[in-house]
C-alpha positions as CSV (number, residue, x, y, z in Angstrom):
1,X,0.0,0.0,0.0
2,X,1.3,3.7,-0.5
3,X,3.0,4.7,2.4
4,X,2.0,8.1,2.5
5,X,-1.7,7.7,1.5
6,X,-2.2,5.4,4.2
7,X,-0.5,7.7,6.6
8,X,-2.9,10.4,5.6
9,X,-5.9,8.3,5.5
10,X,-5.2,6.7,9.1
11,X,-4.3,10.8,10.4
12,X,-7.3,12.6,9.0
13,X,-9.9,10.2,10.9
14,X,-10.2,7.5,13.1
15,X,-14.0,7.3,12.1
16,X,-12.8,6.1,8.9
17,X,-10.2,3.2,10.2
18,X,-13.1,1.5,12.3
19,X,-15.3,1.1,9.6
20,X,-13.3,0.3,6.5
21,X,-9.9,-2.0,5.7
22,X,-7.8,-1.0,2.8
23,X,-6.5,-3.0,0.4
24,X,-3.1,-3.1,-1.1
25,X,-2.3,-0.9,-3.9
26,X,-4.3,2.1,-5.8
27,X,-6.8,1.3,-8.2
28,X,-6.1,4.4,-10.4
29,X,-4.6,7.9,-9.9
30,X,-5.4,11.0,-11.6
31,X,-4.3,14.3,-11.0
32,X,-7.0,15.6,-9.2
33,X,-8.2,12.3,-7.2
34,X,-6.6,8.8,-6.5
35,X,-8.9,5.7,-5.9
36,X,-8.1,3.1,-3.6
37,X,-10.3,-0.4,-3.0
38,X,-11.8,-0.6,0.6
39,X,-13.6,-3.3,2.0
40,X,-16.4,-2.6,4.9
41,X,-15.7,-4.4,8.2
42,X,-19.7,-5.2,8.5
43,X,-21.0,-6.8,6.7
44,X,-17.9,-7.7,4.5
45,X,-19.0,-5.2,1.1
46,X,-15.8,-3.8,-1.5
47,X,-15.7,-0.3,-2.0
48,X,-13.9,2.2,-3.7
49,X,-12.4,5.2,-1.6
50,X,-11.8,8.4,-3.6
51,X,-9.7,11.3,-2.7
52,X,-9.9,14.6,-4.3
53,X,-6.8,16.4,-4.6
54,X,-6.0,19.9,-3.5
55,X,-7.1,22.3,-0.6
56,X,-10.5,22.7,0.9
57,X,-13.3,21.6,-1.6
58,X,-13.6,23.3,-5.0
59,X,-17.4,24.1,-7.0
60,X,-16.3,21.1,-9.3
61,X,-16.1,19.0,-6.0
62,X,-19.1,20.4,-4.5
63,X,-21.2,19.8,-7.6
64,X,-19.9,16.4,-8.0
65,X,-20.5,15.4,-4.5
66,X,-24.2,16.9,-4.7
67,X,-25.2,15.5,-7.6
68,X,-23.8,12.0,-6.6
69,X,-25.9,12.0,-3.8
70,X,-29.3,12.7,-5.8
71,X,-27.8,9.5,-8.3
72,X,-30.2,6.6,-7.3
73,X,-30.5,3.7,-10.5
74,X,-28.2,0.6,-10.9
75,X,-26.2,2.1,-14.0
76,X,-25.2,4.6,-12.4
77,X,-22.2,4.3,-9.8
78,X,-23.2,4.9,-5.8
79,X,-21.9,7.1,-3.6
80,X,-22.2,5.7,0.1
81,X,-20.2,8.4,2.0
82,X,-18.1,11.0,2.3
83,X,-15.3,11.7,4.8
84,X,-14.1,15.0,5.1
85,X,-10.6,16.1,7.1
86,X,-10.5,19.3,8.7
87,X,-6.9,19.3,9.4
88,X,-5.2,18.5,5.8
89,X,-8.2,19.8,4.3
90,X,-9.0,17.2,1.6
91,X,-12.1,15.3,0.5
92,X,-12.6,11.6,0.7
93,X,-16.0,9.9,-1.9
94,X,-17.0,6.0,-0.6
95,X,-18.9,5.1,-3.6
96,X,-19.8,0.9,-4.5
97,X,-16.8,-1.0,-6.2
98,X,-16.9,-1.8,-9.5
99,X,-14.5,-4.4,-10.9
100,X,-14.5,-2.9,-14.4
101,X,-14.8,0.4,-16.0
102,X,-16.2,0.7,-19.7
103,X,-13.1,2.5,-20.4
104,X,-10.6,-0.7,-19.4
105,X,-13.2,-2.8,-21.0
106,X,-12.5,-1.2,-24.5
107,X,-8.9,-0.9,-24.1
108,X,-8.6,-5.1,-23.1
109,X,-10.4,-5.5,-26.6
110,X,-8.5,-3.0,-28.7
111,X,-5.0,-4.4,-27.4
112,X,-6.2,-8.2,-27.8
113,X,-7.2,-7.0,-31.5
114,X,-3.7,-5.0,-32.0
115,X,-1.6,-8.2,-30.6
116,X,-3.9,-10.5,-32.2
117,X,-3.7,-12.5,-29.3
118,X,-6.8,-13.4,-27.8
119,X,-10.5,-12.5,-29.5
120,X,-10.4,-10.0,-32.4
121,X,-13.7,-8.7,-32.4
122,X,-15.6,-7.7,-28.6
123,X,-18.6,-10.0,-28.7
124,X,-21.8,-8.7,-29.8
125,X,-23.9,-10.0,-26.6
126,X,-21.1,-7.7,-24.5
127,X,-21.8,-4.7,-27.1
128,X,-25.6,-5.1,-26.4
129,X,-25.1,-5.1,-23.3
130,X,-22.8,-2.5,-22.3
131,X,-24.8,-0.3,-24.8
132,X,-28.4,-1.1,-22.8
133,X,-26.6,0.0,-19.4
134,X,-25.0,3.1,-21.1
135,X,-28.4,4.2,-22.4
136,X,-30.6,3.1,-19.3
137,X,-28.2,5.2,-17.0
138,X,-28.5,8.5,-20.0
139,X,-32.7,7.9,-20.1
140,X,-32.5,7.9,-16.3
141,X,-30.7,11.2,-16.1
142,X,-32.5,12.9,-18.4
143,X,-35.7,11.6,-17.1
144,X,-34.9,12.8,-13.5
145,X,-33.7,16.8,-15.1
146,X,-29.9,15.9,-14.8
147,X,-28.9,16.7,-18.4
148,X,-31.1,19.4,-19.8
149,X,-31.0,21.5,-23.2
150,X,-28.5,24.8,-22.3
């Protein structure tokens, strides 16, 4: 596990230790968060821990975290909790885990096509499928005012 992210995380709040074990590495880091997989104590449930970079909590930050809140439909991703840490001043999401993202999804097909090592061509069940939950999750935002004509 990062050093230093753990370090942080245990600092900030003890709240957070007693209800969550982290695992060992980070899922994915960008510049202005870093993901790291979580697993509640109880009942035993994987989560994803997000932490948004910089100091004290931007509009972007605010309207991510408010709208995530409102977010209630099974193709689109949960947020359980957040964490906030009043002496580094940084911003912690608890949202459900998901074991894959569309985005690594694509790329495992487009490299097994460019190797030619496994499957060529991403089966047409998966691109039903993925296409269903892409446009159940749209019709549900625009159904509920979350995407609107500017």
């Amino acid at each position: 596990m990062d050093y230093e992210f753990k370090t942080r995380l245990t600092a900030f709040d003890k709240r957070l230790k007693t209800c969550l074990t982290l695992k060992a590495a980070k899922l994915e880091e960008v510049p202005w968060s870093c993901l790291q997989a979580t697993t509640k104590k109880t009942p035993k449930q994987e989560y994803a821990l997000k932490q948004i970079e910089g100091t004290g909590i931007s509009m972007s930050a605010c309207r991510e975290i408010a709208l995530l809140r409102e977010l209630k439909h099974r193709n689109v991703i949960c947020l359980r909790r957040v964490f906030l840490s009043h002496g580094d001043r940084k911003v912690w999401l608890l949202f459900d885990f998901a074991e894959h993202d569309l985005w690594h999804i694509i790329k495992y097909h487009r490299n097994n096509k460019a190797s030619k090592k496994g499957p060529t061509s991403v089966p047409i069940t998966m691109v039903k499928s993925l296409l269903y939950q892409i446009l159940d999750g749209i019709h549900y935002l625009h159904a509920n005012w979350y995407f609107t004509e500017i």
